[in-house]
N, C-alpha and C positions, 0 to 999 in steps of 0.2 A: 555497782555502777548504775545510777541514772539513766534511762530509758530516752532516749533521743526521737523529735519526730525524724521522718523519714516524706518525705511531699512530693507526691510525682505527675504534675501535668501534663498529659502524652496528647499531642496531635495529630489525627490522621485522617485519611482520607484524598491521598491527591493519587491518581491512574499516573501509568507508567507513561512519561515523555518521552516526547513525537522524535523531538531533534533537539539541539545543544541549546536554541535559544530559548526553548521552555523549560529544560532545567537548570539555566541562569536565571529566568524571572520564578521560577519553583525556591532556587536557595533565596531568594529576595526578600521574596514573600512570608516564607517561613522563617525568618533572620526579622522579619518587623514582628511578626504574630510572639516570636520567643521574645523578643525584650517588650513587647504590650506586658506579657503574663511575668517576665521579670518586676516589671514595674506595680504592676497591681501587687504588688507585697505589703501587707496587712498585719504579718505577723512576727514582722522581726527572723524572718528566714534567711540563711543563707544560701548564696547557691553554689552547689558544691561543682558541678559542670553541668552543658548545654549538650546532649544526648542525640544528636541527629535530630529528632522532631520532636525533643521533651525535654524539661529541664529536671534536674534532678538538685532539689532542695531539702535540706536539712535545719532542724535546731535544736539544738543543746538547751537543756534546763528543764521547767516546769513544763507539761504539755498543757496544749490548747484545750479547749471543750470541744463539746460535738458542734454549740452551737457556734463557738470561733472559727471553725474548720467548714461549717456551711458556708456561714459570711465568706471567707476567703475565696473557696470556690465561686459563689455565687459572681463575686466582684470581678474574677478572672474569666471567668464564663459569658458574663457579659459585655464586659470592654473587646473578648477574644471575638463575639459575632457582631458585636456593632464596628468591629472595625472591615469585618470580612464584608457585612454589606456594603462597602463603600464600593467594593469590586463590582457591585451589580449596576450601580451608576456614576462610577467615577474611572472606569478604567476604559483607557482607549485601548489596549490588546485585547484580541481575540487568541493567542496561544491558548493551547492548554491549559496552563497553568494558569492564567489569570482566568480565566472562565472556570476552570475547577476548583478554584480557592474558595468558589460558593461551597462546596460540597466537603467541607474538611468539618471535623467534629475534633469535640475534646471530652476528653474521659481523664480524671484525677484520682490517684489512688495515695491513702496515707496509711502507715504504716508505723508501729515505734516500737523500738528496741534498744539495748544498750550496743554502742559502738565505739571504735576506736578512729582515729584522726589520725592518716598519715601525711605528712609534711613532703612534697615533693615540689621541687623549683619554686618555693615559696606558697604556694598551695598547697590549703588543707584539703583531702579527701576521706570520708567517711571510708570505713573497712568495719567488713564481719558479716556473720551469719545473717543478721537482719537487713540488710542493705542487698543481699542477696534475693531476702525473699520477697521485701519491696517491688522489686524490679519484674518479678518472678507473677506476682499478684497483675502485671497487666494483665496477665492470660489465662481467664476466666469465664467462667459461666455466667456472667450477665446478660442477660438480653439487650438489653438498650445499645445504644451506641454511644451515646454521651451522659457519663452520671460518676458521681463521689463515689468511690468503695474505702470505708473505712474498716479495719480491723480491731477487735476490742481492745487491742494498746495503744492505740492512738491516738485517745482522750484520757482527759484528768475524771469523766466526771463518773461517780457509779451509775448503774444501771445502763439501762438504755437510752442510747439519745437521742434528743430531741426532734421529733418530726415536723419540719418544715410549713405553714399553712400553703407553700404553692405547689408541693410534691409528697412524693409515700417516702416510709421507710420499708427499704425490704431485708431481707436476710437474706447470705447464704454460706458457701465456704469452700475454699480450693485447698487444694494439697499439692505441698509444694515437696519433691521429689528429695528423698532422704533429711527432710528436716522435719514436716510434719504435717500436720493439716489443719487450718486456719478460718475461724470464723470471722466473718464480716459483715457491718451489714450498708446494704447502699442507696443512693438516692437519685431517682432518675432526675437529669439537668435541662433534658428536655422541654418542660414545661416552663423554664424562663425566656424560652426565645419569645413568648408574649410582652417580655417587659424591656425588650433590647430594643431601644430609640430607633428609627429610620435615619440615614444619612439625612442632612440639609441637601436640596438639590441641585446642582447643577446649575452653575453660574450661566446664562445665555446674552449671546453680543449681537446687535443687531449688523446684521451684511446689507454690504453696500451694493444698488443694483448695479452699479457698472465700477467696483473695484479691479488696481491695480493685477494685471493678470499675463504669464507667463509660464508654457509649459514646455516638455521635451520628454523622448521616449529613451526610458533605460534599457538597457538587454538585464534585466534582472526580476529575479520573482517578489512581487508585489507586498507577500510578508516578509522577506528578508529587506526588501529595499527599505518600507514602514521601521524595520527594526533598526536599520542605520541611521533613519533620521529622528527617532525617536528617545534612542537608547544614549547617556548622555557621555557614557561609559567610550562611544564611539563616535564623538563628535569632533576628536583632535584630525579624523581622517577628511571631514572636510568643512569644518568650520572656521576656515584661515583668516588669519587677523586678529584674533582672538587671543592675549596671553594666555589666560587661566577661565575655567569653567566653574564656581563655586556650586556646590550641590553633594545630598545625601547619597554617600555612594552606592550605602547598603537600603536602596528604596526603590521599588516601581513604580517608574515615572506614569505617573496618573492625573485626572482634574485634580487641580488645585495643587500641584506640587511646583516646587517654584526653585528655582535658581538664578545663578548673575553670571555676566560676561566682564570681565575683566579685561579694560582695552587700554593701556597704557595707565593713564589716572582716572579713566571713565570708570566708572560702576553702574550696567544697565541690568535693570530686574524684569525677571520673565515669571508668567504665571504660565503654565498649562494648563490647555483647552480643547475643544474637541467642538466639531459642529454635523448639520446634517446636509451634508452634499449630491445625495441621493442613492439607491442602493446600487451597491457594488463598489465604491468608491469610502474609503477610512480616511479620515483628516485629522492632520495633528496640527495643533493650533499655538500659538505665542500669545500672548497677551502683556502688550508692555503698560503694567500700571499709573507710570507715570510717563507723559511723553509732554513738553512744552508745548509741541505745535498744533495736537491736536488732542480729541478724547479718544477712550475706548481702540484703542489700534493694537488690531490682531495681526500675525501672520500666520495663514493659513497653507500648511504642507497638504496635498491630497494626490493619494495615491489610488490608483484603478487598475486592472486588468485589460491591459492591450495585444491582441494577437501572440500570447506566447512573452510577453515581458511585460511592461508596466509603461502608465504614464502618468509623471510628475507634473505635476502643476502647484504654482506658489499662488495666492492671492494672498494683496495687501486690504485690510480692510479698515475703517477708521472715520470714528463720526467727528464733525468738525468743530471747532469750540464756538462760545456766542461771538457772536460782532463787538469787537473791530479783529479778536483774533480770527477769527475764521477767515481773516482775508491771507493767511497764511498756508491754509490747508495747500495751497496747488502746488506747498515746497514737499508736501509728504509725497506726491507722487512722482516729484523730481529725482526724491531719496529714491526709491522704489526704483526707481528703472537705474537707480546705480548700481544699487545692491543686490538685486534678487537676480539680472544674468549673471555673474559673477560665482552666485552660492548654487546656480541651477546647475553650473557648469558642474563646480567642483564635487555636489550632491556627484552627476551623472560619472564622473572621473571616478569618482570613490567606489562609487558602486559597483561598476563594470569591472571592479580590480577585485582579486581576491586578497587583499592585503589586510585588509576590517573585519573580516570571517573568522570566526573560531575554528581551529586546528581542525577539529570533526566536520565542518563542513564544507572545509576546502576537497 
């Protein structure tokens, strides 16, 4: 039997969560990072299933080279932290989780062996001794925190393979418990974070010195209340009027993440935004890209710290278009005082209830 690779991308690095809404934006997070590194497939792999925080991929046939098997890493490695840095300037939570999603690393181990393919509910799953030791190969004597271990059936090619001009080649070798003990050798991944692109930055709107404004004090704590009106997952508790919410379910809502409202036969598009309102104070922003009546019109969520609960404040903000339309703009702040008591209400209704809170922290 043909020696099959065996491919394991593992991701780690997140501290154990506070409360339930960090390990909702924690499976989020991690559910975007697996299918980046699903996607980044280079090598005609399958994947055999999604492991908690690693994918476990397989391929049947001819194995890869050393230098195929760097390329792939390399490509996964860097889509995996060009995407994490987005977190460092694209993300309006402060949870845990999204502020520790900086600190997650990826470590890749390959592995080949001959194996067997069980059929169950329509999927194939790899079986046998080497799919065992693959698995077994995370827990290792490496130093690094993020680097390829390759073991010497894991290439086609003789000898030793090829070392990288951006990193070493090292050696070493585990023993894996009643099968036997295995050389490998590896290559730290570290030294790519020099060639992982920066995010583009940060879209910026300019505020109006005397915008539409409207606030009122919750009886609720200032992150969970930010997470009600954030989280899009919990917008049917008080965004009424609204048919349908179109939007990625499995994504943290962050700059630049965009969804629509569904209002009868309207289709209105929203960007996500974030501004600086001063410290102590988190604002989650709307950006409606296209409005007739005027340009650039945000709406601005900002949430503060008041005596033991929170206080909400909406701002409408919105620059006006050239003349003769700008003679229109004074219809946008007639809107505004339609809509925003209305949604201030039901925000403060929603909130005060435990009815939108996940089971664990009612």
């Amino acid at each position: 039997m043909k020696p099959s690779l065996l491919f394991i991308p593992d991701i780690s690095g997140f501290t154990k969560f506070v409360n339930e809404t960090e390990v909702e934006h924690g499976r989020h997070i991690i559910a975007e990072l697996l299918q980046l590194i699903v996607d980044q497939n280079q090598l005609g792999l399958t994947v055999s299933e999604l492991e908690g925080d690693a994918v476990f991929f397989y391929r049947e046939g001819h194995l890869p080279t050393s230098e195929e098997l760097i390329a792939q890493s390399r490509a996964m490695f860097e889509a995996f932290h060009a995407h994490i840095r987005r977190y460092e300037t694209q993300r309006i939570c402060e949870c845990g989780a999204c502020c520790g999603a900086l600190q997650l690393t990826l470590k890749i181990v390959a592995h080949a062996g001959p194996i067997d393919l069980l059929s169950v509910a329509g999927f194939k799953k790899p079986y046998g001794p080497d799919v065992i030791v693959a698995h077994r190969l995370l827990k290792n004597d490496v130093p690094d925190r993020e680097y390829l271990l390759m073991t010497e059936s894991s290439f086609s090619e003789d000898g030793d393979p090829v070392t990288p001009e951006w990193s070493a080649l090292c050696s070493g070798s585990a023993e894996v418990d009643d099968v036997g003990v295995f050389p490998y050798r590896w290559i730290p991944l570290s030294p790519l974070h020099e060639f992982v692109p920066d995010p583009p930055p940060p879209p910026t709107f300019r505020r109006m010195e005397n915008p539409f404004r409207m606030s009122t004090v919750v009886d609720r704590d200032p992150d969970e209340l930010f997470e009600l009106i954030s989280n899009f997952d919990l917008r049917g508790h008080w965004n009424h009027g609204v048919d349908r919410l179109e939007y990625e379910a499995e994504r943290v809502n962050r700059i630049g993440t965009q969804h629509r409202c569904v209002i009868g036969d309207r289709l209105i598009d929203f960007e996500t935004v974030t501004n600086d309102f001063g410290e102590g104070r988190r604002a989650y922003g709307e950006h409606l890209p296209t409005n007739p009546i005027v340009r650039e019109h945000v709406n601005y969520f900002i949430v503060e710290p008041e005596d033991g609960r929170s206080r909400l404040t909406v701002e409408v903000h919105y620059t006006p278009r050239i003349f003769p339309l700008s003679l229109l703009s004074p219809l946008m702040r007639r809107q505004a005082k339609k809509f925003v008591p209305p949604v201030l209400d039901a925000l403060k209704k929603a909130a005060e209830s435990d009815a939108w809170r996940p089971t664990a922290l009612v």
